[in-house]
C-alpha positions in Angstrom: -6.4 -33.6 -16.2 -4.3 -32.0 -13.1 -1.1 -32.1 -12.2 0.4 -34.7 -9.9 3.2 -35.1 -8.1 5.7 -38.1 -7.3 8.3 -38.4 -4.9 11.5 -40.4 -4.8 14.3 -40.5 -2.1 17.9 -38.7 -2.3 19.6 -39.2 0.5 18.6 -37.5 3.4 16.1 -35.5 1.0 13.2 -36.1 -1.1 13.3 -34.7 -5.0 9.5 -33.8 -6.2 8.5 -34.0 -9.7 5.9 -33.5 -11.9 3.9 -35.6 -14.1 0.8 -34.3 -16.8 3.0 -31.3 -17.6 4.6 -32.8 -20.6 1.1 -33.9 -22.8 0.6 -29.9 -22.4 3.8 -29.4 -24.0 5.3 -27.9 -21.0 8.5 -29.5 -19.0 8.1 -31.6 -15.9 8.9 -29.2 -13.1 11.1 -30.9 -10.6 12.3 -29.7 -7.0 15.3 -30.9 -5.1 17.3 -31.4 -1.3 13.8 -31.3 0.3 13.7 -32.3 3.9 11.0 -34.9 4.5 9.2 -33.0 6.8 8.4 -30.5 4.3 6.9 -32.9 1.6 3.7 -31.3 1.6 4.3 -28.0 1.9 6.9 -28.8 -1.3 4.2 -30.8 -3.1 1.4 -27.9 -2.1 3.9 -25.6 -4.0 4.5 -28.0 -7.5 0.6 -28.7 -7.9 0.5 -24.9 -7.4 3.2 -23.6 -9.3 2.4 -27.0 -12.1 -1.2 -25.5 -12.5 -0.7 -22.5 -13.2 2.7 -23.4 -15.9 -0.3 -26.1 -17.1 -2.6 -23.2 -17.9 0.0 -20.2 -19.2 0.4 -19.5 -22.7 4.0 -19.1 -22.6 6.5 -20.4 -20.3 8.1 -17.6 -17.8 10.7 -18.0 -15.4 9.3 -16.1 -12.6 5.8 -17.9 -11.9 3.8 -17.0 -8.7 0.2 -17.3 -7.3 -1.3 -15.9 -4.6 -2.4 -18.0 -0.9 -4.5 -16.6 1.9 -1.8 -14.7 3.7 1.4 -14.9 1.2 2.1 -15.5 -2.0 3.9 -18.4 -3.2 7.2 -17.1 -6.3 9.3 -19.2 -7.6 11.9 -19.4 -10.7 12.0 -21.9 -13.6 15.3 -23.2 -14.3 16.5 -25.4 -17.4 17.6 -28.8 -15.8 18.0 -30.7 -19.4 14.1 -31.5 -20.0 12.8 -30.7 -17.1 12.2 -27.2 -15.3 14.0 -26.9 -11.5 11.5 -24.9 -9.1 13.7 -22.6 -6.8 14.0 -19.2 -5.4 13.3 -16.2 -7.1 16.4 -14.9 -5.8 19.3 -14.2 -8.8 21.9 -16.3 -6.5 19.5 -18.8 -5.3 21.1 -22.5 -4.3 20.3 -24.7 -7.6 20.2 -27.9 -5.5 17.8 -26.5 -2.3 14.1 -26.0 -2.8 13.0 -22.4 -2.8 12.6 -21.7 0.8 10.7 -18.6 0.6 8.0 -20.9 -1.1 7.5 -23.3 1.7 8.3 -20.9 4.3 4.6 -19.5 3.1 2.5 -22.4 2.4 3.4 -23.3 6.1 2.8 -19.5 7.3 -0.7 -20.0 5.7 -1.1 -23.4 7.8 -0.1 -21.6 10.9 -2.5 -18.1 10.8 -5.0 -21.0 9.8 -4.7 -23.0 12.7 -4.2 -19.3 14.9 -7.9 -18.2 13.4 -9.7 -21.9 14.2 -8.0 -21.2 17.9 -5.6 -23.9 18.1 -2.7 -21.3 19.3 -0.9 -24.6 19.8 -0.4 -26.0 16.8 0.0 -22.4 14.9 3.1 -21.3 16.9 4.6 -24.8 16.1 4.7 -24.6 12.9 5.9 -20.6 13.3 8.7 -21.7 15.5 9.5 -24.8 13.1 9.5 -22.8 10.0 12.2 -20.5 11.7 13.9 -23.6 13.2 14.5 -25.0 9.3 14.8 -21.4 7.3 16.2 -18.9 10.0 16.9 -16.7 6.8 19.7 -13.4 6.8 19.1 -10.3 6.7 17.9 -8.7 2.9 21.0 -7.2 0.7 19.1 -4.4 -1.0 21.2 -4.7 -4.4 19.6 -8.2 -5.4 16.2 -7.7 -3.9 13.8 -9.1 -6.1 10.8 -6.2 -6.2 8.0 -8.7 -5.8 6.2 -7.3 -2.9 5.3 -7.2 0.7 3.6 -10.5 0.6 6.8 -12.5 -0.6 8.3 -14.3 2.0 11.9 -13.1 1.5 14.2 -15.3 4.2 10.8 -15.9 6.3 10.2 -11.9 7.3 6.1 -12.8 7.1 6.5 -15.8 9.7 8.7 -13.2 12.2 6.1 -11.0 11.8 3.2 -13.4 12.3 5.0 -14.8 15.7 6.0 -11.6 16.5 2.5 -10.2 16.1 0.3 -13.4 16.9 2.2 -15.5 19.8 4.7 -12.3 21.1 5.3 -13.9 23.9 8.0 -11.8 25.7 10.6 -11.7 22.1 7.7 -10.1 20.0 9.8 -6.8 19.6 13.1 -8.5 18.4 10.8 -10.9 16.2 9.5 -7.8 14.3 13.1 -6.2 13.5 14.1 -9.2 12.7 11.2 -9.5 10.0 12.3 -6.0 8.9 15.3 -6.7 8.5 14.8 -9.7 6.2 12.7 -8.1 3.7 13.2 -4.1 2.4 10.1 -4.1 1.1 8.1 -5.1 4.0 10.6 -2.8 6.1 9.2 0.0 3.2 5.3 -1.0 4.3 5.8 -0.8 8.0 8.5 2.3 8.2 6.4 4.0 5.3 10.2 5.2 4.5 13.6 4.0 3.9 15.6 3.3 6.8 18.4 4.9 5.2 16.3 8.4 5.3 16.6 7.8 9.1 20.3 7.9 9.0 20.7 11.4 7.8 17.0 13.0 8.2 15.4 16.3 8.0 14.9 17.1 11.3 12.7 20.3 10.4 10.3 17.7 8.1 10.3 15.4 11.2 8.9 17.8 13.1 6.8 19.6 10.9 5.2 16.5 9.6 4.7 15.0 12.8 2.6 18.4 13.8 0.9 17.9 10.8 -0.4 13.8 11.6 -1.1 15.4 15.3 -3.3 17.6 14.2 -5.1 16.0 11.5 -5.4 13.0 13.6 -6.5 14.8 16.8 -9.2 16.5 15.0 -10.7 13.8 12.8 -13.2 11.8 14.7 -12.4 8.0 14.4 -15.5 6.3 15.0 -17.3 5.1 11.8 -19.9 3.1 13.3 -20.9 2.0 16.3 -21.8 -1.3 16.8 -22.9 -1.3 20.3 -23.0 0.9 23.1 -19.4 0.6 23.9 -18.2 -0.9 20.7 -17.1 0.8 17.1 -15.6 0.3 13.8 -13.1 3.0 14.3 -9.5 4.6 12.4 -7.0 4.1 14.5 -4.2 6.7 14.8 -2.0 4.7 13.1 -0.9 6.1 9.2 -0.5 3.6 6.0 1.0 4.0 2.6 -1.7 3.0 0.5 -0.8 1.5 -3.2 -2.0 4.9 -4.4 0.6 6.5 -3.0 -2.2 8.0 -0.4 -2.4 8.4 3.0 -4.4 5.1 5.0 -5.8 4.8 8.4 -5.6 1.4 10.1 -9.3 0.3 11.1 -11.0 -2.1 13.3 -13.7 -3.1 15.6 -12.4 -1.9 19.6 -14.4 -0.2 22.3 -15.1 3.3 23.0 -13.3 3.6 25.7 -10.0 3.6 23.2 -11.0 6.7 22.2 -9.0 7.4 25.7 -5.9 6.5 24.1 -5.6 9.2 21.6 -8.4 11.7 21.1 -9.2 12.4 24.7 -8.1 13.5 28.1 -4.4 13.3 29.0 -3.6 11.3 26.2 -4.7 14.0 23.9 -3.3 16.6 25.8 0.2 15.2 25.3 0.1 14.3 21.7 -1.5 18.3 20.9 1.6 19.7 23.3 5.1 20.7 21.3 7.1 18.5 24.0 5.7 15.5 22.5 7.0 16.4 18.7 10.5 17.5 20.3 10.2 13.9 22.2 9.8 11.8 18.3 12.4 14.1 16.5 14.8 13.2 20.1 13.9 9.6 19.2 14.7 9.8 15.7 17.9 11.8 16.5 19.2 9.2 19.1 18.3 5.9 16.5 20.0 7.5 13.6 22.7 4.2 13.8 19.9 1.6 14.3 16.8 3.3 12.7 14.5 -0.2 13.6 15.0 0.5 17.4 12.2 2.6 16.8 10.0 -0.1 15.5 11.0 -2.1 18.3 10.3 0.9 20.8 6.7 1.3 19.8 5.7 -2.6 19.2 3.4 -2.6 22.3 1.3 0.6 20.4 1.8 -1.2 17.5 -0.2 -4.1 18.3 -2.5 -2.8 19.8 -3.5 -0.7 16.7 -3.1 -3.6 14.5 -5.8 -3.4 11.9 -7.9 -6.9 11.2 -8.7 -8.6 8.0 -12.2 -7.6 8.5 -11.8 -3.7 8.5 -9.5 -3.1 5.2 -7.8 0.3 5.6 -9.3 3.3 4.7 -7.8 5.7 2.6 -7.7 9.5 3.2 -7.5 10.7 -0.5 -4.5 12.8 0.9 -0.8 12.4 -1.0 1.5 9.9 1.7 4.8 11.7 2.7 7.4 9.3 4.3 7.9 8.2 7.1 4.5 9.3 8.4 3.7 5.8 9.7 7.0 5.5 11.9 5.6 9.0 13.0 2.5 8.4 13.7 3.5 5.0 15.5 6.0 7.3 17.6 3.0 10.0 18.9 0.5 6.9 19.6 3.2 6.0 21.9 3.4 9.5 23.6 -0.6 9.2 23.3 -0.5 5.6 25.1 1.7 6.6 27.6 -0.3 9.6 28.6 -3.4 7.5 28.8 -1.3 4.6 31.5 -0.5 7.9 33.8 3.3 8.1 32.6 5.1 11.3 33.3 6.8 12.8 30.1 10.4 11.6 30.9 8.8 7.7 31.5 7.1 8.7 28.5 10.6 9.6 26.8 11.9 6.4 28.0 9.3 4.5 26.4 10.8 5.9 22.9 14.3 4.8 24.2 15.5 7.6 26.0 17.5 7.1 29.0 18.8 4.3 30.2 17.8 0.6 29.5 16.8 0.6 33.2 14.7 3.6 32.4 13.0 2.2 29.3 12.1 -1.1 31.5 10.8 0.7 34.1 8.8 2.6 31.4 7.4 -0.6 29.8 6.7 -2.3 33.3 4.0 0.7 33.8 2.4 0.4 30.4 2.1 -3.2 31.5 0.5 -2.4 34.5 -2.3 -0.2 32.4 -3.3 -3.6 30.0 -5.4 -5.0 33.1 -7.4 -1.8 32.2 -7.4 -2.3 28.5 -8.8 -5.6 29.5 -11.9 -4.5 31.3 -12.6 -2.1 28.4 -12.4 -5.0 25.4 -14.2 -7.1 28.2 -17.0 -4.5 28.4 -17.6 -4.4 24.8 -17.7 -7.9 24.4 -20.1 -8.3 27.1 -21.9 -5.1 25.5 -22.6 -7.7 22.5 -19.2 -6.6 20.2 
């Protein structure tokens, strides 16, 4: 016997409850103040959360199951015989549903509608999601440890717009992800931002030789899948649950191999003005250390590893913050490769004036027509 779900009207909300819970000797889970547009996500969540209360041994107050992109937590909370479903969160709002839970189940409706191609529909419901939960920025004393795939104040669906429909915000989306979630800022700084504050500037820039070199002389391609296609490593460093170093990986043409291990690009990244340009950077965003994100989305996203092409782990021990690092020298590395001179180059990384970072960013948009041809060569090529 499953689970089902009734609804009933409160206003100008819905309450959702349970019923088959009780024969199981379990309470009837109940949620509250849900806006009527979000009755199936909120009902997705209570036959998921009621399944798996259904099938426990023992009743816990932090219950949580895993979806396709997220995961879906939640908190039990006595409400006389029944059990109130809300937040995970130790100051959560008794009498609003737990945001964070609907906030994925319509994430995972969105990168669903993305992969089938209707970009349409997918950045709706990524704009509406941060139209009804905007969320505020993560207070690092309650955080609830529960991963990078909980959907603390919606950081996953800034990511996913910031990442899948960019548009012209894509770099502000991604802070604002960061900001919403530590541990997510953790997984894509590969440090604490409050180790950027005060750094090391001698570790900065011996461990940013160190990723030059071992990148620069470890050849990326894995496979070839066509004459100008590959499952490469991109240059781009991962803390790996380990502990160990990871290399992002995906399927892009041969010609990338122009963006880091080859000609000017990897003249500049093997030269010591491009490890005093990332410890400048780091130096100058000491106040705001997720500038830097923001500074090197456009490397970022290009590097972004796919679903198909898990990372690959180096067997090496991970030393913070080589991601940020390694983000930072793709970005000398990509600059180099669009024909930028070192101080455009410099500019890129936020040096200068705003003027001269646009004027920086204009040129590396002027290169993309030529990243174009290359992916359009591979495609063509049978990739």
């Amino acid at each position: 016997m499953s689970v089902t779900v009734e609804q009933t009207r409160e206003g100008a909300h819905l309450r959702l409850e349970t019923r088959g819970l009780a024969e199981r000797g379990r309470p009837e889970l109940e949620m509250v103040g849900v806006p009527p547009e979000l009755a199936k996500e909120a009902r997705a969540v209570l036959e998921i959360i009621g399944d798996r209360v259904a099938g426990a041994p023992r009743l816990e107050r932090l219950v949580g199951a895993p979806l396709e992109d997220s995961v879906v937590v939640v908190a039990l909370e006595p409400a006389g015989d029944r059990a109130r479903v809300v937040a995970p969160d130790a100051d959560a709002d008794r009498e609003a549903p737990p945001w964070p839970a609907l906030a994925s189940l319509t994430l995972d409706r969105a990168l669903a509608a993305l992969e089938d191609g209707d970009d349409a529909t997918g950045e709706r419901l990524l704009r509406e999601s941060l139209a009804r939960f905007a969320g505020e920025p993560a207070r690092a004393a309650d955080l609830p440890r529960l991963g990078p795939d909980y959907n603390r104040e919606n950081c996953l669906t800034y990511r996913a717009l910031a990442f899948e429909r960019p548009g012209t915000d894509g770099p502000r989306l991604f802070a604002e992800a960061l900001r919403r979630s530590e541990v997510l800022s953790l997984v894509e700084v590969g440090g604490a931002l409050e180790d950027l504050e005060e750094p090391d500037y001698t570790h900065v820039a011996e461990l940013a030789r160190f990723i030059a070199y071992d990148t620069l002389n470890d050849d990326p391609v894995e496979e070839r899948l066509s004459s100008s296609l590959a499952l490469m490593r991109s240059p781009i460093w991962y803390v790996e649950h380990t502990g160990e170093v990871a290399r992002g990986r995906g399927p892009w043409p041969l010609r990338f191999l122009d963006l880091y291990w080859r000609g000017p690009a990897r003249r500049a990244v093997a030269s010591e003005w491009a490890i005093e340009a990332v410890v400048d950077a780091v130096a100058r965003s000491r106040e705001e250390p997720l500038a830097l994100l923001e500074h090197t989305f456009v490397t970022n996203a290009l590097w972004r590893e796919v679903a198909v092409a898990p990372l690959r782990s180096t067997g090496r021990p991970f030393v913070p913050p080589s991601r940020l690092l390694s983000l930072m020298l793709a970005q000398v590395a990509y600059g180099a490769a669009a024909g930028l001179d070192r101080d455009a180059i410099r500019a890129s990384l936020g040096a200068g004036s705003g003027a001269d970072r646009a004027r920086a960013l204009a040129a590396l948009a002027e290169f993309e027509p030529t990243l174009d041809g290359w992916r359009s060569e591979a495609i063509d090529d049978g990739g």
